[in-house]
Backbone bond lengths (Angstrom), bond angles and torsions (degrees), N, CA, C in turn:
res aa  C-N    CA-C-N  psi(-1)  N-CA   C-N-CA  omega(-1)  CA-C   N-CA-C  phi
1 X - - - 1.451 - - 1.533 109.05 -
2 X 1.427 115.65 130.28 1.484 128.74 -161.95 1.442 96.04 -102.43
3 X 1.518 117.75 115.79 1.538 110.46 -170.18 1.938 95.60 -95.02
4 X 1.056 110.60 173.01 1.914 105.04 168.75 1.921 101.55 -82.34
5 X 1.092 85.37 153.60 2.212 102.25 164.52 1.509 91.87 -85.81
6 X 1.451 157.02 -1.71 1.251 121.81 161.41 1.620 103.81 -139.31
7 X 1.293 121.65 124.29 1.509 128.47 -161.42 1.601 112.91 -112.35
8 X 1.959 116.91 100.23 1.302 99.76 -171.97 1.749 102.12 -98.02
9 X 1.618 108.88 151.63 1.266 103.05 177.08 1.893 88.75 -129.24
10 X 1.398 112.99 163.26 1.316 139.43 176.59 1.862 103.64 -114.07
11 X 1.252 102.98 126.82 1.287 111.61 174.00 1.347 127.15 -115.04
12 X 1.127 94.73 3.03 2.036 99.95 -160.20 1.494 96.29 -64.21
13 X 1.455 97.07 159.13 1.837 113.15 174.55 1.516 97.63 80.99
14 X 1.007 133.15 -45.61 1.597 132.16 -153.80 1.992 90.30 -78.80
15 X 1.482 98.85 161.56 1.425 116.12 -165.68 1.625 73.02 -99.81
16 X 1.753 83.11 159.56 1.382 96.17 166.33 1.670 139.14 -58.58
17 X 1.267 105.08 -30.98 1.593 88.87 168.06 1.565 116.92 -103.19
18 X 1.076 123.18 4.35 1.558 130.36 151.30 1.602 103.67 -62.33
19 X 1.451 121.80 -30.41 1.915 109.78 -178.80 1.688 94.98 -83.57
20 X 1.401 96.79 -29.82 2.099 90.24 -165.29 1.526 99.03 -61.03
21 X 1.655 107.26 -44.48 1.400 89.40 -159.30 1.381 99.01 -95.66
22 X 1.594 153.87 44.32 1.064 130.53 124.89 1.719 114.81 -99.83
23 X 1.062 123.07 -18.07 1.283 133.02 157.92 1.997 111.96 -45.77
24 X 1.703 103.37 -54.29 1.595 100.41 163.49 1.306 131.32 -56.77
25 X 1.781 115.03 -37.65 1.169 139.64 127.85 1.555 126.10 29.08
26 X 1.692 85.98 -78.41 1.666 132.25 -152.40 1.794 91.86 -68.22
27 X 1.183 81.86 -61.25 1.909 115.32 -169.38 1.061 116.65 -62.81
28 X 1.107 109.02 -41.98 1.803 113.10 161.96 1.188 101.60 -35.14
29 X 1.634 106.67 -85.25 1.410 132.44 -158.68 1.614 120.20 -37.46
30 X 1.477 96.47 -33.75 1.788 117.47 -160.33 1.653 87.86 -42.86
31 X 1.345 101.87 140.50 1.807 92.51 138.04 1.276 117.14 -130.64
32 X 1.551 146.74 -169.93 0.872 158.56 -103.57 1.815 99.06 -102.41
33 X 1.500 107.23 -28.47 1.238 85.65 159.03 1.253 142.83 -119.31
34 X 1.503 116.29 57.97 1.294 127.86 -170.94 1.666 84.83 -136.91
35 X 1.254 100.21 127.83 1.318 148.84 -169.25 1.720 127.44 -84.98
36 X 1.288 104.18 -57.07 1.360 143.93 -179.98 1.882 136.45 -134.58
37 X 0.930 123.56 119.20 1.298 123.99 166.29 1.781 116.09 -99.70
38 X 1.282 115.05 124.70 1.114 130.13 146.90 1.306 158.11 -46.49
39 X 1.727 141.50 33.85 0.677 143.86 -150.87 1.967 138.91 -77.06
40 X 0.677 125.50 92.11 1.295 148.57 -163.36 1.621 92.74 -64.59
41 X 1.414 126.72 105.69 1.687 96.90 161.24 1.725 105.71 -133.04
42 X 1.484 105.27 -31.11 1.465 109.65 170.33 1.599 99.82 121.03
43 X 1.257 104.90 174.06 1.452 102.26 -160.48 1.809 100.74 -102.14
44 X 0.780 118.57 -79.78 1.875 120.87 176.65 1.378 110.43 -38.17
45 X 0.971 121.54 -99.04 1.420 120.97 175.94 1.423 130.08 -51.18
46 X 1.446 83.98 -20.80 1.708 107.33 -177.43 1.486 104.55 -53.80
47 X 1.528 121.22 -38.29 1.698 135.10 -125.67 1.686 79.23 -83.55
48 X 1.001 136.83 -43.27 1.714 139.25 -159.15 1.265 101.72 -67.54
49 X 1.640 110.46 -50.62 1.659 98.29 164.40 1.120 131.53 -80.08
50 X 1.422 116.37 2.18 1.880 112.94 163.73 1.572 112.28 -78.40
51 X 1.673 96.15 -24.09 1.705 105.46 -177.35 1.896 107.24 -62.10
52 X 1.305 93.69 -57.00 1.458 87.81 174.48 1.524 129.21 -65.23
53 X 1.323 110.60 -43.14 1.296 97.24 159.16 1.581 137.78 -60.32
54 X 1.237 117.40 -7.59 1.610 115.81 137.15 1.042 121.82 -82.20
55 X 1.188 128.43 -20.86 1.867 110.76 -175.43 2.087 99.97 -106.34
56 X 1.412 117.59 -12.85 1.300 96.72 -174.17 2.109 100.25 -104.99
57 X 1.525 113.61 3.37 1.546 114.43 -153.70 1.631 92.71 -125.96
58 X 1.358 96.52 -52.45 1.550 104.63 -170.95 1.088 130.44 -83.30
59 X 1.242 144.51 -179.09 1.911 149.40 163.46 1.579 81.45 99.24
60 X 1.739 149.22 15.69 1.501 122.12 -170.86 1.482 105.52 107.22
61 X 1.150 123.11 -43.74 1.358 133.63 -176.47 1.581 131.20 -29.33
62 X 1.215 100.05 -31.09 1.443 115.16 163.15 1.641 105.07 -127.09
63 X 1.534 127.98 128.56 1.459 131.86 -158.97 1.515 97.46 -81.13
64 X 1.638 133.35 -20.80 1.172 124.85 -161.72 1.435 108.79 -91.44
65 X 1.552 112.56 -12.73 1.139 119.98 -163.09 1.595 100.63 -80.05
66 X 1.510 150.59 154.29 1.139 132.43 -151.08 1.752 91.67 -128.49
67 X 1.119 116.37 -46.42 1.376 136.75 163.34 1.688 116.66 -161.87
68 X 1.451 117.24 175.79 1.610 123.67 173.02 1.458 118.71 -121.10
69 X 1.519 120.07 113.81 1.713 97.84 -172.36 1.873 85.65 -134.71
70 X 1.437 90.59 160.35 1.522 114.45 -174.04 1.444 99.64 -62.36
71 X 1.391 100.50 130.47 2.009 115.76 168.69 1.617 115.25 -37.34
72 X 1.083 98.54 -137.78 2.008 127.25 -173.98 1.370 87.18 -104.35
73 X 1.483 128.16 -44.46 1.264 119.11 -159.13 1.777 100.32 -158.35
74 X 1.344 113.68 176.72 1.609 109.04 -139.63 1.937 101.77 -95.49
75 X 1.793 111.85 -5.14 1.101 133.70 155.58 1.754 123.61 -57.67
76 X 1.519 96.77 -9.93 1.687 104.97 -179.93 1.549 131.93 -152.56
77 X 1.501 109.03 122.46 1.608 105.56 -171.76 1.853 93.41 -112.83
78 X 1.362 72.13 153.12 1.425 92.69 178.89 1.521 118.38 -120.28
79 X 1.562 143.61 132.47 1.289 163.25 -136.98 1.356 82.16 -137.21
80 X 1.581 99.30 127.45 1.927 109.67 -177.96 1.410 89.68 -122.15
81 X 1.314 119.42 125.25 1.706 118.84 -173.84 1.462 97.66 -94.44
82 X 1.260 110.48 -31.54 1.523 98.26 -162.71 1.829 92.27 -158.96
83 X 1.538 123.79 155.55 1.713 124.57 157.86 1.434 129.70 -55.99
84 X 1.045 130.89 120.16 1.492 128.95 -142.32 1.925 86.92 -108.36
C-alpha cells in the first residue's frame, strides 16, 4: 500500500484530544514516504487545537515528528516528518 508524501487532515468540530489522537493516529501510520502532514483545524476555536498540538506533539515529544511550523494561514499547522 502506497501511502502519499503529503497528508491533509481536517479537524474542525472535534475537541482537542479527539484531533491529538487522530492526528497521533496519522503519524503512527506515516511511512517513510510521507514527508508532511496537513492539518486543517481553523482559526478561533481552532487555536486550542494548535495549542495542543504544541504542547502534546511538539518540543521532541513525539520522535517522528521532525519539527511544527505555521501553515499559509493561522487556521493550519503543519508536522514536517522528514526534508522533502
Amino acid at each position: 500500500m502506497r501511502q502519499e508524501p503529503y497528508i491533509d487532515i481536517d479537524v474542525h468540530g472535534m475537541t482537542s484530544e479527539q484531533a491529538i489522537d487522530k492526528i497521533e493516529l496519522l503519524i503512527k501510520q506515516a511511512n517513510a514516504s510521507t514527508y508532511r502532514i496537513h492539518v486543517v483545524h481553523g482559526y478561533n476555536r481552532g487555536n486550542a487545537i494548535q495549542r495542543a498540538i504544541y504542547r502534546e506533539i511538539g518540543h521532541g515529544l513525539n520522535h517522528k515528528v521532525l519539527r511544527i511550523i505555521f501553515g499559509d494561514n493561522p487556521g493550519v499547522t503543519e508536522l514536517i516528518l522528514r526534508e522533502f
